[in-house]
C-alpha atoms as one frame of an Amber mdcrd trajectory, in Angstrom:
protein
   2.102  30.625 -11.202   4.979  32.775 -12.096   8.749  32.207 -12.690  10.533
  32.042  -9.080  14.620  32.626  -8.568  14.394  32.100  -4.365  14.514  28.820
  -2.838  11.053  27.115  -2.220   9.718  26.273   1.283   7.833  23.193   0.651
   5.456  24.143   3.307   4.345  27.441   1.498   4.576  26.518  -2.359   3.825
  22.919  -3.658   4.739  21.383  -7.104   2.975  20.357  -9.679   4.244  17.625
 -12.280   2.552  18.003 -14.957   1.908  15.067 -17.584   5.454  16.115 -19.722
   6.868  16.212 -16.060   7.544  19.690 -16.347   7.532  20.967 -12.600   5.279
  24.416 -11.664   5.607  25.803  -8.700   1.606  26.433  -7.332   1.627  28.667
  -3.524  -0.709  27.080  -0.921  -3.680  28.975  -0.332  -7.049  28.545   1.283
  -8.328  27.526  -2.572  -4.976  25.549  -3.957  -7.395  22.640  -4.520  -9.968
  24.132  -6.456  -6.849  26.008  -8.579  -5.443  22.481  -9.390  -8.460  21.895
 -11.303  -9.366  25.051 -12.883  -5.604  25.337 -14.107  -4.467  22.089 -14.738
  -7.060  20.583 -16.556  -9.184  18.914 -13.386  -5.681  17.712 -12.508  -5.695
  14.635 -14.662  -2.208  13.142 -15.320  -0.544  15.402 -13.368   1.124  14.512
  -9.832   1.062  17.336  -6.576   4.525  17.214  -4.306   3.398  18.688  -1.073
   4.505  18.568   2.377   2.487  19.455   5.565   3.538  18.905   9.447   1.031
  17.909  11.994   2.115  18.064  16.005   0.174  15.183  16.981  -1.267  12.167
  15.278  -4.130  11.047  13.406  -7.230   9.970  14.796  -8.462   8.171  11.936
  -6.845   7.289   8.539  -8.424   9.336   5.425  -8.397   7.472   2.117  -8.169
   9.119  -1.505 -10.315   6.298  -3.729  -9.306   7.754  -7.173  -5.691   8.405
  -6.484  -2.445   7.536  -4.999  -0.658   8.512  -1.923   2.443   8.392  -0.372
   3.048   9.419   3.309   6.486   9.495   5.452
């Protein structure tokens, strides 16, 4: 997490809202969700804005029981 000047690609770097809705730029990475909890406190309160593009789709529907989602 560092300060950033370039434009974000939403594909590469998510955002983080934290609880005083101050935004934090987090990059995606093989462990991003295991880094959401170790640095933002198990990710309670906070909200992730993330994007990802699939060519084909779903087989099934997934379901997140102890949080919210919202999918265009």
């Amino acid at each position: 997490m560092s300060e950033r000047s370039e434009p974000l690609n939403i594909l590469e770097t998510f955002t983080v809202l934290q609880p005083d809705l101050q935004a934090v730029a987090v990059d995606v990475s093989p462990t991003l969700y295991q880094e959401l909890d170790e640095n933002f406190n198990d990710f309670k309160g906070h909200v992730l804005v993330s994007s990802y593009r699939f060519d084909s789709d779903w087989s099934s529907w997934e379901i997140h029981p102890a949080g919210d989602e919202i999918v265009c």
